[in-house]
C-alpha positions as CSV (number, residue, x, y, z in Angstrom):
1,X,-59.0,-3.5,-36.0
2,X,-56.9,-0.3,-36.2
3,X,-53.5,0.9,-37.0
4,X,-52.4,4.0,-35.5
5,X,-49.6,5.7,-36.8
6,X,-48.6,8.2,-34.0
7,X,-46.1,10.9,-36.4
8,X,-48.8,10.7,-39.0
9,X,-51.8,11.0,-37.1
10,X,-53.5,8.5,-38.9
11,X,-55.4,5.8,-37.9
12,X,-55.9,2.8,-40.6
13,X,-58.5,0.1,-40.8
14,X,-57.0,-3.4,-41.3
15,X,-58.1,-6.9,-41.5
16,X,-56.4,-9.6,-39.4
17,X,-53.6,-11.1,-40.7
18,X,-52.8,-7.9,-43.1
19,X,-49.2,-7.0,-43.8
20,X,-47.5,-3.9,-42.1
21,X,-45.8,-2.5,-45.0
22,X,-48.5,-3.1,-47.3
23,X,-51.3,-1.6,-45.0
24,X,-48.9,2.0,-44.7
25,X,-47.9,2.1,-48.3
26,X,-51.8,1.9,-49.2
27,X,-52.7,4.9,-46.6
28,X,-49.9,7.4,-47.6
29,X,-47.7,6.5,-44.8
30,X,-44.0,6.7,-45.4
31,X,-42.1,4.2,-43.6
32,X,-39.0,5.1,-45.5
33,X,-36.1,7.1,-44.5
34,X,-33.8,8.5,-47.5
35,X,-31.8,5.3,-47.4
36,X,-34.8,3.0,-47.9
37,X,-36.3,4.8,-50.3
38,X,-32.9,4.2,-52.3
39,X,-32.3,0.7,-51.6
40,X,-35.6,-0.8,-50.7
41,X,-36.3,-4.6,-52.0
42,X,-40.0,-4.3,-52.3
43,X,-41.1,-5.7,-49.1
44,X,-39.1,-9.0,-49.7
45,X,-37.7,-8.9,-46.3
46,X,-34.2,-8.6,-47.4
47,X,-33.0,-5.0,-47.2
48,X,-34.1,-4.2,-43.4
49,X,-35.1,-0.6,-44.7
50,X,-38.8,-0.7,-42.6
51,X,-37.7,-0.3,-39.5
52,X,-40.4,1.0,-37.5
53,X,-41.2,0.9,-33.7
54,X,-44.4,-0.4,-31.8
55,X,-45.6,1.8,-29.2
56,X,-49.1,-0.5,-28.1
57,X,-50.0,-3.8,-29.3
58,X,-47.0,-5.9,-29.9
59,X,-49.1,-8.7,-28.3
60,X,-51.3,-8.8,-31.8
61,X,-48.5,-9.3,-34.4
62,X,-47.0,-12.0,-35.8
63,X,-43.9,-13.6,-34.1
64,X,-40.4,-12.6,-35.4
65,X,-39.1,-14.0,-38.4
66,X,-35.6,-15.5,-38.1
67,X,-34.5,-12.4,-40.6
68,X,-36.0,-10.0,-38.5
69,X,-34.2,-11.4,-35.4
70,X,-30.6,-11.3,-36.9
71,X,-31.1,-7.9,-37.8
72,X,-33.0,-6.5,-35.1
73,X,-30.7,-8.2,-32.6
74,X,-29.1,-4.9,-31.4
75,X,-32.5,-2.8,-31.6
76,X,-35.2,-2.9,-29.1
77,X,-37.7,-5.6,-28.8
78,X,-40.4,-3.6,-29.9
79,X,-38.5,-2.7,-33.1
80,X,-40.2,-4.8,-36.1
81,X,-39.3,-4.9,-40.3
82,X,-43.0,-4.0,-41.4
83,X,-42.9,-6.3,-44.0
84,X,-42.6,-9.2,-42.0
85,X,-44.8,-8.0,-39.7
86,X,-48.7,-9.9,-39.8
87,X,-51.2,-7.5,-37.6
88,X,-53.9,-9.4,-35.6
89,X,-55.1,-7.2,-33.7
90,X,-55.2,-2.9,-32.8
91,X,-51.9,-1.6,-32.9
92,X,-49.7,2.0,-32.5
93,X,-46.7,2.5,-34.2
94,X,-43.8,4.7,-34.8
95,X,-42.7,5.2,-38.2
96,X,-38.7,5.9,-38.8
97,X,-37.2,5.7,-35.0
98,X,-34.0,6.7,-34.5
């Protein structure tokens, strides 16, 4: 299955089940904005730094973690930490939403 990153213009090959963060770090993309790159736990799930926003697909991911729902709350639906995120299926995403 696919990952498109629409900003980058890059489309990633993933297995089902792979992590988010982990699949965008290993293709170049930067999910980062200048505070996350300052402050950002690893992909622990604990800094909310990974904010990024999916366009198509949010069928084929993992549910919400309970982390991710207290602080996504105020955000969109479609706004997801990418490393809590699981991918099952083709996706689109946008990294670093305003």
């Amino acid at each position: 299955m696919t990952i498109t990153f629409i900003k980058e213009n890059k489309e990633v090959v993933a297995a089902t089940g792979a992590n988010l963060r982990e699949k965008a770090l290993q293709n170049g993309v930067d999910i980062y904005k200048l505070r996350g790159k300052l402050i950002n736990c690893g992909g622990y799930g604990q800094c909310a730094t990974c904010i990024v926003e999916i366009v198509s697909g949010l069928e084929n991911l993992s549910p919400k973690t309970d982390f991710e729902e207290r602080k996504l709350k105020k955000k969109p639906d479609n706004y997801r930490l990418a490393c809590q995120t699981l991918v099952n299926g083709p996706i689109s995403v946008n990294t670093k939403p305003q």
